[in-house]
C-alpha positions as CSV (number, residue, x, y, z in Angstrom):
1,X,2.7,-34.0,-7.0
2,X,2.2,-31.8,-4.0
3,X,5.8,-29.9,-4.8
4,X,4.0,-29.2,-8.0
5,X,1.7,-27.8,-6.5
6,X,3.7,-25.3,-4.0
7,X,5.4,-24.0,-6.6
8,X,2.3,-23.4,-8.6
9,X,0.9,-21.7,-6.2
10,X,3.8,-19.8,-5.0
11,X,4.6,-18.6,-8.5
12,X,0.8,-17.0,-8.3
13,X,2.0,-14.9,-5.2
14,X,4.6,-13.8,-7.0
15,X,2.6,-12.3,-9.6
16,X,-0.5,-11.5,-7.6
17,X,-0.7,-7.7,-7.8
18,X,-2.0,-5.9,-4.9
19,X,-5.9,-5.0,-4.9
20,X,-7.1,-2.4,-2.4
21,X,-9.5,-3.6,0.2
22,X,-12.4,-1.6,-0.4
23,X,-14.3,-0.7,3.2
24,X,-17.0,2.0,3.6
25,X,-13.9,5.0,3.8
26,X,-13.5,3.9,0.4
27,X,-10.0,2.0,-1.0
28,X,-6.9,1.0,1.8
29,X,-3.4,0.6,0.6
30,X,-0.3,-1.3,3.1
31,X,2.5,1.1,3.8
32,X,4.7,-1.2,1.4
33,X,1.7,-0.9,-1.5
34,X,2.0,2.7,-1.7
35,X,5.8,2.3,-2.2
36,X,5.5,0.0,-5.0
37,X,2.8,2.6,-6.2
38,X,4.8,6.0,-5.7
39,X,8.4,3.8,-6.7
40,X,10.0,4.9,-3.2
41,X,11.2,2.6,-0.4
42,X,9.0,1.9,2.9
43,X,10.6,3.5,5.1
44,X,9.9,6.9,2.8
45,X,6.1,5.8,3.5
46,X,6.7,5.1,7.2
47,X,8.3,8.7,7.2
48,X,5.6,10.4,5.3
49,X,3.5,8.5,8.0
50,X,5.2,9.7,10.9
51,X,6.0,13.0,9.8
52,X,2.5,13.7,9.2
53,X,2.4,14.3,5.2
54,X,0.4,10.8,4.7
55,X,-2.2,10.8,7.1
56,X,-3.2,6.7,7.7
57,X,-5.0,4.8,10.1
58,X,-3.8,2.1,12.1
59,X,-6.0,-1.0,12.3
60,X,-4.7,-2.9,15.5
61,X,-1.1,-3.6,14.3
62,X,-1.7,-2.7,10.6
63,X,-1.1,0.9,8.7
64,X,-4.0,1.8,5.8
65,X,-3.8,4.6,3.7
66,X,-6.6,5.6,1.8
67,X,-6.9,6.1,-1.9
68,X,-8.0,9.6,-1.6
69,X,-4.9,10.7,0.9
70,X,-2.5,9.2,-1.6
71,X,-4.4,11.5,-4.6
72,X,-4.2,14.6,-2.4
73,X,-0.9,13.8,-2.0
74,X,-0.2,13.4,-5.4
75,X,-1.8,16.9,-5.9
76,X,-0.3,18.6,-2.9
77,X,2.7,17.8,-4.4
78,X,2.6,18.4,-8.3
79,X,1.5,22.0,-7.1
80,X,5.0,22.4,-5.4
C-alpha cells in the first residue's frame, strides 16, 4: 500500500506545473522556471543573470525573477 502511494504522489510532481509565489513585489519565478517559460536552458538564465540582462534578487541562496522583469524582457527584446 504505501508504494502505491509514492508513486501516486510522485506522478503528481511530475505533473505539478510551476505557480509563481506571489509576495508584495508582485510574482517570483526560479532561474530553471523561466527556462521552461522562455524554452532555453538554465545556464542561458544564469547568464542573463550574471550578465546583467535579467535583473533578479537573491533570497539567501535562492535566485527570483520577477514577472514584470521577464515582460520587459520580453519587450526589450521583440523591439530588437
Amino acid at each position: 500500500m504505501a508504494s502505491g502511494r509514492v508513486s501516486v504522489m510522485a506522478e503528481h510532481r511530475k505533473k505539478r506545473e510551476f505557480v509563481p509565489k506571489e509576495t508584495v513585489i508582485g510574482e517570483l519565478y526560479t532561474p530553471k522556471e523561466v527556462a521552461q517559460l522562455l524554452k532555453v536552458t538554465l545556464r542561458t538564465v544564469q547568464e542573463w543573470i550574471r550578465i546583467g540582462k535579467l535583473p533578479a534578487m537573491q533570497y539567501g541562496r535562492i535566485w527570483r525573477v520577477r514577472a514584470d522583469d521577464l515582460l520587459k524582457l520580453g519587450r526589450e527584446n521583440r523591439k530588437a
